[in-house]
mmJSON file of the N, C-alpha and C atoms, coordinates in Angstrom:
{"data_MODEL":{"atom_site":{
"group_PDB":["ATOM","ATOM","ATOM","ATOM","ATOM","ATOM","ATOM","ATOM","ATOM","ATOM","ATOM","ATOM","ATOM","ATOM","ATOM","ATOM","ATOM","ATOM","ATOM","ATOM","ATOM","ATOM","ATOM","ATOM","ATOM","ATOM","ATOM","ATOM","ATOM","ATOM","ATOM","ATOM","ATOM","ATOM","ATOM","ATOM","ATOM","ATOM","ATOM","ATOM","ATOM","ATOM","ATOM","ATOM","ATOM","ATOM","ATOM","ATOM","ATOM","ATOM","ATOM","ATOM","ATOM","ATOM","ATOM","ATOM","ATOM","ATOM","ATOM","ATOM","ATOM","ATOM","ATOM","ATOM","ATOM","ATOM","ATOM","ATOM","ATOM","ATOM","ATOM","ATOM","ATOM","ATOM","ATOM","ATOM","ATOM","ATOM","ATOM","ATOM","ATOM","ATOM","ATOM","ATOM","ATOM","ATOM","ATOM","ATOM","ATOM","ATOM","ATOM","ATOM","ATOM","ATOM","ATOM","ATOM","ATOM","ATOM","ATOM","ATOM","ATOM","ATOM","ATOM","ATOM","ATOM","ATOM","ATOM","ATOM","ATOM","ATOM","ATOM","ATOM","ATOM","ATOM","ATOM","ATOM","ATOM","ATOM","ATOM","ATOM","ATOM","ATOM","ATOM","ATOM","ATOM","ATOM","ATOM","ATOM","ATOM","ATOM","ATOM","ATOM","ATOM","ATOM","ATOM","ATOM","ATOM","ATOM","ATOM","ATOM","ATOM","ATOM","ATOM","ATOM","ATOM","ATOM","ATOM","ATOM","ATOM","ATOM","ATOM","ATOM","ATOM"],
"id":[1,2,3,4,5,6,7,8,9,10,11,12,13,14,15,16,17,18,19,20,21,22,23,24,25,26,27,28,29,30,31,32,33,34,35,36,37,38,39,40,41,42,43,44,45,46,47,48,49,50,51,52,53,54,55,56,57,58,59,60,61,62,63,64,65,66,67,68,69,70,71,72,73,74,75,76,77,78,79,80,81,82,83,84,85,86,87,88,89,90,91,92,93,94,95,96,97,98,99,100,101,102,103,104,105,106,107,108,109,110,111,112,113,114,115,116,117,118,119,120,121,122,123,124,125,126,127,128,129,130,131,132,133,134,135,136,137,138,139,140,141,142,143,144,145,146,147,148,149,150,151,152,153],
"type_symbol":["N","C","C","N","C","C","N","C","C","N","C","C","N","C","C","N","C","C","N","C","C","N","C","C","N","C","C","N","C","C","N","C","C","N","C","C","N","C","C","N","C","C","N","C","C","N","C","C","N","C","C","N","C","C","N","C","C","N","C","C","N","C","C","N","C","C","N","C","C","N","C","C","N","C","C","N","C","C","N","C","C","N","C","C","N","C","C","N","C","C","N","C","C","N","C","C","N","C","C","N","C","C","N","C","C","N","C","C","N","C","C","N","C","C","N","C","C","N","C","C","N","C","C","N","C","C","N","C","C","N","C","C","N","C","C","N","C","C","N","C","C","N","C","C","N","C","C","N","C","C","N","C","C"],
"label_atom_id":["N","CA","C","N","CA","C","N","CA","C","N","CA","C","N","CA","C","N","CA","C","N","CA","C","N","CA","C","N","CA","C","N","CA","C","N","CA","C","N","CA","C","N","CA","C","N","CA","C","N","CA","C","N","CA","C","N","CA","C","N","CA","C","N","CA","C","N","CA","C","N","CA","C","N","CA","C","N","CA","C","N","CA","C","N","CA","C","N","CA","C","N","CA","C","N","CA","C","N","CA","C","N","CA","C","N","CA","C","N","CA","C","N","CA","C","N","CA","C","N","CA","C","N","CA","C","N","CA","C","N","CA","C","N","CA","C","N","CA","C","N","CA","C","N","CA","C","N","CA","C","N","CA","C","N","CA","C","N","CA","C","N","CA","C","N","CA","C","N","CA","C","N","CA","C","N","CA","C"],
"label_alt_id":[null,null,null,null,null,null,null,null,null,null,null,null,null,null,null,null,null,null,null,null,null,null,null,null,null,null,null,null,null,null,null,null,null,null,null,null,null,null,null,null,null,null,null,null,null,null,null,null,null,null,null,null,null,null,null,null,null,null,null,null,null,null,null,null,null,null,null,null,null,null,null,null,null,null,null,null,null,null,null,null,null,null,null,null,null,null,null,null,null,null,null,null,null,null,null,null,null,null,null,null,null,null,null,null,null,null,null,null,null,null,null,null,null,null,null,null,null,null,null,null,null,null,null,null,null,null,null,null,null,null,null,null,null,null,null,null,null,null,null,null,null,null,null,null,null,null,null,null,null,null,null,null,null],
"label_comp_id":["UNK","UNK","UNK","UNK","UNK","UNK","UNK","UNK","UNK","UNK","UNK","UNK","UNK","UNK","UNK","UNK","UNK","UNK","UNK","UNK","UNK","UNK","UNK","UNK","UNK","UNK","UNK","UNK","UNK","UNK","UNK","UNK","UNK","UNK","UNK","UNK","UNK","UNK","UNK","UNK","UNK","UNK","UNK","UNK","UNK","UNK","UNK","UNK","UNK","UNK","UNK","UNK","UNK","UNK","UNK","UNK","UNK","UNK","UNK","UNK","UNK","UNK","UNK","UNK","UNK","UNK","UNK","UNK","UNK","UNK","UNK","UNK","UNK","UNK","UNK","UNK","UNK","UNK","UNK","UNK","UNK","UNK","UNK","UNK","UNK","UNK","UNK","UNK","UNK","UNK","UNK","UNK","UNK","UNK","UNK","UNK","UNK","UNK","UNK","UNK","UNK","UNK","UNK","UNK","UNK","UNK","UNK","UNK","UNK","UNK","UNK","UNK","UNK","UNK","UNK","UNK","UNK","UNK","UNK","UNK","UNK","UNK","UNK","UNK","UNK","UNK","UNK","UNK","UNK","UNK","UNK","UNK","UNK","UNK","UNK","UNK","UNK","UNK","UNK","UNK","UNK","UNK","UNK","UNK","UNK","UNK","UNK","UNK","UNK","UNK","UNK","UNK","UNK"],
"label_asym_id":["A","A","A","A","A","A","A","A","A","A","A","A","A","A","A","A","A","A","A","A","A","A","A","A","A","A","A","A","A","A","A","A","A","A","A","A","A","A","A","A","A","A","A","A","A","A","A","A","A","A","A","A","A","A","A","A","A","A","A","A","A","A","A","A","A","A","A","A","A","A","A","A","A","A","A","A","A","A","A","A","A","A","A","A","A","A","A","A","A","A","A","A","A","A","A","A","A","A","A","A","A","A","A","A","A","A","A","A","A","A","A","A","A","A","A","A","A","A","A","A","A","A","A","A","A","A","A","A","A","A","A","A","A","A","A","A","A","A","A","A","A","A","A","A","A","A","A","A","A","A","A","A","A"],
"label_entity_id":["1","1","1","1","1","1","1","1","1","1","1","1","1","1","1","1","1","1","1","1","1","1","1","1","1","1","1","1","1","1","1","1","1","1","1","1","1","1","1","1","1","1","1","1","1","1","1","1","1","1","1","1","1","1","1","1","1","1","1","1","1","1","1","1","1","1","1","1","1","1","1","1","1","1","1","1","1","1","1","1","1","1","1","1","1","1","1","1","1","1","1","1","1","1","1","1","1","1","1","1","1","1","1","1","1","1","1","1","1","1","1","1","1","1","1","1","1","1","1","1","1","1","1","1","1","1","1","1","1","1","1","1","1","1","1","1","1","1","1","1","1","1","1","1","1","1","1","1","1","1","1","1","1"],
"label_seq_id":[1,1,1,2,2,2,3,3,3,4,4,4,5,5,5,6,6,6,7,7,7,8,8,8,9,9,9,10,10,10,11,11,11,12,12,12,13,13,13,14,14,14,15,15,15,16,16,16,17,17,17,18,18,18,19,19,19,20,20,20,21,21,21,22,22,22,23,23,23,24,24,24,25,25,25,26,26,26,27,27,27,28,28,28,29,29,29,30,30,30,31,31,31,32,32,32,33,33,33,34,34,34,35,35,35,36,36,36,37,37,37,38,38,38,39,39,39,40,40,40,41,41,41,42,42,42,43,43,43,44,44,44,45,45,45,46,46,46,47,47,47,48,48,48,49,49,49,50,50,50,51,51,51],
"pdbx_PDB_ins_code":[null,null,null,null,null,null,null,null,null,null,null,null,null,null,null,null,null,null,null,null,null,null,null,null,null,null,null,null,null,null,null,null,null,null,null,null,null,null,null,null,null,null,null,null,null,null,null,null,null,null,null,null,null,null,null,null,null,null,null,null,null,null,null,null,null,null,null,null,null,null,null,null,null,null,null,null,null,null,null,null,null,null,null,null,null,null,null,null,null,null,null,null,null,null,null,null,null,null,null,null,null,null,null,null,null,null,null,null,null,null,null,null,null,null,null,null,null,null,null,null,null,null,null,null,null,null,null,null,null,null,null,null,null,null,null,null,null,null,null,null,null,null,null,null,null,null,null,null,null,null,null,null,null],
"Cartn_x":[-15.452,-15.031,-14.099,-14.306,-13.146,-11.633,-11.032,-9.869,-9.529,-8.518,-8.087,-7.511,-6.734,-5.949,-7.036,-7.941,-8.927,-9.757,-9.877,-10.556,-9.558,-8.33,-7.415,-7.502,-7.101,-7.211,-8.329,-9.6,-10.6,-10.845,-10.475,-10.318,-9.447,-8.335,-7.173,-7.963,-8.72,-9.086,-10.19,-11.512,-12.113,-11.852,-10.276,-9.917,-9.265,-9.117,-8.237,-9.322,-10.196,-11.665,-12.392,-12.265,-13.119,-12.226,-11.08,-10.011,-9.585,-9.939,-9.055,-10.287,-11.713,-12.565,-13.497,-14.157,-15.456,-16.654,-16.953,-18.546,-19.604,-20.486,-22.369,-22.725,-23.287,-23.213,-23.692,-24.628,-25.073,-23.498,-22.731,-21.583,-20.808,-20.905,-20.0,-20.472,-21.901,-22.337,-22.621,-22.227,-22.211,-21.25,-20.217,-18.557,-18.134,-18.748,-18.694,-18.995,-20.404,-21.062,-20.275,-19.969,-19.047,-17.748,-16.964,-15.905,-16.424,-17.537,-17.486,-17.799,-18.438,-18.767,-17.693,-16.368,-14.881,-14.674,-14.314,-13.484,-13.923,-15.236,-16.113,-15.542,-15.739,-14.967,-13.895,-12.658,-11.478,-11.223,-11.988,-11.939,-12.604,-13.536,-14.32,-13.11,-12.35,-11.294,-10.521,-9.59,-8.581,-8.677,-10.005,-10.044,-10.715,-10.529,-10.716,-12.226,-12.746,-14.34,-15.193,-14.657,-14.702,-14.691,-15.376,-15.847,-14.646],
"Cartn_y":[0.616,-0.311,0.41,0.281,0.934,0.394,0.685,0.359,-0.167,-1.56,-1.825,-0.94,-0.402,0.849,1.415,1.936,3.0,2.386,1.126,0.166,0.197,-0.412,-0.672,1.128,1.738,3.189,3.304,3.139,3.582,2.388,1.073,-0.032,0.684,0.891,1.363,2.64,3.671,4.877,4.545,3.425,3.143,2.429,1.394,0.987,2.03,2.86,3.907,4.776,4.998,5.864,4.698,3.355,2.598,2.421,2.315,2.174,3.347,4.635,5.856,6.354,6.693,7.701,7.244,8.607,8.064,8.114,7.362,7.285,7.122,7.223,6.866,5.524,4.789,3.488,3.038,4.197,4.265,4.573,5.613,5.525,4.438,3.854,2.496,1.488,1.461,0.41,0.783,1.623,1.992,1.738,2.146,2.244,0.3,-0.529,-1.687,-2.248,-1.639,-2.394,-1.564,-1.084,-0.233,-1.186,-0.845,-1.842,-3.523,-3.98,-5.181,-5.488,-3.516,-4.032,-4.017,-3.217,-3.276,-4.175,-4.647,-6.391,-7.69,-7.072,-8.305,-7.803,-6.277,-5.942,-5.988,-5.954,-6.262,-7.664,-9.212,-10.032,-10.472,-9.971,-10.242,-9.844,-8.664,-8.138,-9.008,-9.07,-9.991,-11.424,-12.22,-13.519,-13.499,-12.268,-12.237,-11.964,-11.632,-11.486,-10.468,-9.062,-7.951,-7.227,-8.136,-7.385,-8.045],
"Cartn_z":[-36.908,-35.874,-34.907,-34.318,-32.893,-32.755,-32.576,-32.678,-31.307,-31.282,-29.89,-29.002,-29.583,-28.483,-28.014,-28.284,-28.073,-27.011,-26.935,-26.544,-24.677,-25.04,-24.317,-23.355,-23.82,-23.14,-22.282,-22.75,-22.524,-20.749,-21.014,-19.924,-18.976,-19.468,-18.453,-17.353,-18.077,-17.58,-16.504,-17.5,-15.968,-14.816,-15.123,-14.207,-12.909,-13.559,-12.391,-11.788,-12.21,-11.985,-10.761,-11.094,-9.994,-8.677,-9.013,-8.146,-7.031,-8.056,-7.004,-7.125,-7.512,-6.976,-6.302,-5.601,-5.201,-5.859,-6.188,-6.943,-6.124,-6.815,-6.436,-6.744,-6.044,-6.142,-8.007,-8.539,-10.256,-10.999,-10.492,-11.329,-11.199,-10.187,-10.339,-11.284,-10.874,-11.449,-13.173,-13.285,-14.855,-15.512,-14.557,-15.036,-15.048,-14.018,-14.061,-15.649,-16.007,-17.211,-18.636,-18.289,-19.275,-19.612,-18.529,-18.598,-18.778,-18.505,-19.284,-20.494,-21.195,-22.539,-23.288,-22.56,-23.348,-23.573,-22.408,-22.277,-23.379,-23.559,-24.378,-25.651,-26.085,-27.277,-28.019,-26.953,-26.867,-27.328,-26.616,-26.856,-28.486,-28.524,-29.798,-30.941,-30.724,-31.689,-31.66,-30.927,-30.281,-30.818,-30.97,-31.296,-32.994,-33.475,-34.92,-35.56,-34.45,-34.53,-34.721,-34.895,-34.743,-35.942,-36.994,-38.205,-39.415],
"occupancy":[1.0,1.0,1.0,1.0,1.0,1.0,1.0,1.0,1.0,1.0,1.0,1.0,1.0,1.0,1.0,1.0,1.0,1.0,1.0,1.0,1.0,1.0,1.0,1.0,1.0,1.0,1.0,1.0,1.0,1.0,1.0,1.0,1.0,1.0,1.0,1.0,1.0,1.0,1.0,1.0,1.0,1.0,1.0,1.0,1.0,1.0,1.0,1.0,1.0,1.0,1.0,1.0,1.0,1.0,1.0,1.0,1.0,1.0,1.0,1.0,1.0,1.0,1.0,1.0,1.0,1.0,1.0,1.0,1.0,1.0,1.0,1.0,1.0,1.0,1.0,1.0,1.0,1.0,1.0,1.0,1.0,1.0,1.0,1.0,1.0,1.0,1.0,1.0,1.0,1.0,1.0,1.0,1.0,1.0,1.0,1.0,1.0,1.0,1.0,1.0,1.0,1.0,1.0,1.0,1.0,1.0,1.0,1.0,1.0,1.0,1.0,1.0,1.0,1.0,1.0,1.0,1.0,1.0,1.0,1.0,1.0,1.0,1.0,1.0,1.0,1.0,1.0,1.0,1.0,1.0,1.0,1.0,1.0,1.0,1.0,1.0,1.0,1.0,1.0,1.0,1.0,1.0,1.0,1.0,1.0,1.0,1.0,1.0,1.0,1.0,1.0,1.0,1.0],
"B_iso_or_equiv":[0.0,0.0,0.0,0.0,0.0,0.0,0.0,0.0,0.0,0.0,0.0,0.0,0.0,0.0,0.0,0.0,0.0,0.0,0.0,0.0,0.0,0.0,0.0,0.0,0.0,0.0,0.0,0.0,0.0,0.0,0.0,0.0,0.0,0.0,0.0,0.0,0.0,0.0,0.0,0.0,0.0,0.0,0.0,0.0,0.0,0.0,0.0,0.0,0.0,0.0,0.0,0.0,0.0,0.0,0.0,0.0,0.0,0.0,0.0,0.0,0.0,0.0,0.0,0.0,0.0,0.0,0.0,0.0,0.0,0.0,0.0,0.0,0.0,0.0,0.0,0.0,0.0,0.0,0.0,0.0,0.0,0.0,0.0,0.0,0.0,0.0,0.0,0.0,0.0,0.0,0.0,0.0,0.0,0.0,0.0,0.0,0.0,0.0,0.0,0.0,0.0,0.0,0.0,0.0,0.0,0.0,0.0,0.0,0.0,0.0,0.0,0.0,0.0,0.0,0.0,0.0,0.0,0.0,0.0,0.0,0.0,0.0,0.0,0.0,0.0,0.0,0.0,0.0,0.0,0.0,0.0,0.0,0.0,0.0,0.0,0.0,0.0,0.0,0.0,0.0,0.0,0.0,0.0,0.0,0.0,0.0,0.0,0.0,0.0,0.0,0.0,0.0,0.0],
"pdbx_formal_charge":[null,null,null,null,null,null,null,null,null,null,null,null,null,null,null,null,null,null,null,null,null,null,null,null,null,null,null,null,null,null,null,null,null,null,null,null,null,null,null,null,null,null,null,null,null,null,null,null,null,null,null,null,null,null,null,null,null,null,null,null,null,null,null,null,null,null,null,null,null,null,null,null,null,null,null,null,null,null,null,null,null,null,null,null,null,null,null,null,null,null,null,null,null,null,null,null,null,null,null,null,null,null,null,null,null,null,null,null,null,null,null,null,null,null,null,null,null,null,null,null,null,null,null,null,null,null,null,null,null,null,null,null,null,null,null,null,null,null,null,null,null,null,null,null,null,null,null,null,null,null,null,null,null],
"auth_seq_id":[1,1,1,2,2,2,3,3,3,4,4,4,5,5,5,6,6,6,7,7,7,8,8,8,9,9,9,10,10,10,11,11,11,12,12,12,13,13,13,14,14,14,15,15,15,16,16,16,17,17,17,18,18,18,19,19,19,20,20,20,21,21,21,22,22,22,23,23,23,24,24,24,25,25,25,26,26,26,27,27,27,28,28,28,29,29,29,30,30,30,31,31,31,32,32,32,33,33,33,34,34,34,35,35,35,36,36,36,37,37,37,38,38,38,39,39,39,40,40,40,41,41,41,42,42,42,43,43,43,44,44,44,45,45,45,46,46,46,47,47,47,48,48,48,49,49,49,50,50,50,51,51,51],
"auth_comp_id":["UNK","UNK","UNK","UNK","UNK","UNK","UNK","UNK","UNK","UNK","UNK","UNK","UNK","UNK","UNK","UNK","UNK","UNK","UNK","UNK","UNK","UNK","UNK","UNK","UNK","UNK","UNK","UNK","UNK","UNK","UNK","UNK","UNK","UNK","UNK","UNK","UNK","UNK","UNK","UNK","UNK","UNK","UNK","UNK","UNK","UNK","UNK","UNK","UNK","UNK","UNK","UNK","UNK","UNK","UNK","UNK","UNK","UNK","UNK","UNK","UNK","UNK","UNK","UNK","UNK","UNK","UNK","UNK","UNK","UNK","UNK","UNK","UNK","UNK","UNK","UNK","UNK","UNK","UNK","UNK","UNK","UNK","UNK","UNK","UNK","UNK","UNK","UNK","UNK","UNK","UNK","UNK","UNK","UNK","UNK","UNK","UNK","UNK","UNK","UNK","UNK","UNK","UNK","UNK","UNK","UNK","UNK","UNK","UNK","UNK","UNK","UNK","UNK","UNK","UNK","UNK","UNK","UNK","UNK","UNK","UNK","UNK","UNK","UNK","UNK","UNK","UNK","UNK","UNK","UNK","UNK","UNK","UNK","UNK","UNK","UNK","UNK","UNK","UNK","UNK","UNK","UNK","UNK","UNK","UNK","UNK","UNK","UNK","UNK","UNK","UNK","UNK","UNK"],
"auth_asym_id":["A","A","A","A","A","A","A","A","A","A","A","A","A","A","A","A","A","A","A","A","A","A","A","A","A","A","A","A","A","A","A","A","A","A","A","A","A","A","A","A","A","A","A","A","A","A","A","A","A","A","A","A","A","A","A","A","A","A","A","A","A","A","A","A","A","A","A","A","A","A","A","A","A","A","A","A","A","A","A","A","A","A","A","A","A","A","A","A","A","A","A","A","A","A","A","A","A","A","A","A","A","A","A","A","A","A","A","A","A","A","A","A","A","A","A","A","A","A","A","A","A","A","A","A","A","A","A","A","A","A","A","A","A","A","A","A","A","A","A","A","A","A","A","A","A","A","A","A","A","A","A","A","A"],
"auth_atom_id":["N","CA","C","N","CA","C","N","CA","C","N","CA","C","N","CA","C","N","CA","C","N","CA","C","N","CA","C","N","CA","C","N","CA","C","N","CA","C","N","CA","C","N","CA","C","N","CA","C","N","CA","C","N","CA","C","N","CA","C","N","CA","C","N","CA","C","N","CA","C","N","CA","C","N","CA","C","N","CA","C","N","CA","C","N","CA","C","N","CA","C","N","CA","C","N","CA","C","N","CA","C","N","CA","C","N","CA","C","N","CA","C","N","CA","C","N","CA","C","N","CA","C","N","CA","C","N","CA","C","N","CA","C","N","CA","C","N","CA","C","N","CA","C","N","CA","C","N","CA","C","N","CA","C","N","CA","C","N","CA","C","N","CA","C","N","CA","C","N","CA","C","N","CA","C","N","CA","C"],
"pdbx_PDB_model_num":[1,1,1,1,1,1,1,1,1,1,1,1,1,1,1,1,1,1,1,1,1,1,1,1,1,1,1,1,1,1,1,1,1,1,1,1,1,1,1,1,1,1,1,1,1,1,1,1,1,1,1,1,1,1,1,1,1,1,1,1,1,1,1,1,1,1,1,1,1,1,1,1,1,1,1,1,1,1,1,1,1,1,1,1,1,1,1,1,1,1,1,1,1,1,1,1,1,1,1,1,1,1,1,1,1,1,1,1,1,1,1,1,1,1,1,1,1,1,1,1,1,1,1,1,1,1,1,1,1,1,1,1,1,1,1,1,1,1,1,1,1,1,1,1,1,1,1,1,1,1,1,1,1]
}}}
């Protein structure tokens, strides 16, 4: 299972990557679906669901 921090880090990093670089409209849109598969992970942990 992944650990929240790891989780949390990993959110923080593509938030600063969508924010300060320039991407290709595919790296964004990767880095988008990425970061929403965190968030969903994070929550799934977070609300006790996560194994």
């Amino acid at each position: 299972m992944t650990d929240l921090i790891d989780i949390h880090t990993e959110i923080t990093e593509l938030r600063a990557e969508l924010s300060g670089c320039i991407l290709t409209r595919k790296e964004r849109v990767d880095a988008f679906r990425r970061l929403e598969d965190l968030l969903a992970a994070a929550a799934q942990i977070r609300d006790g669901e996560g194994g």
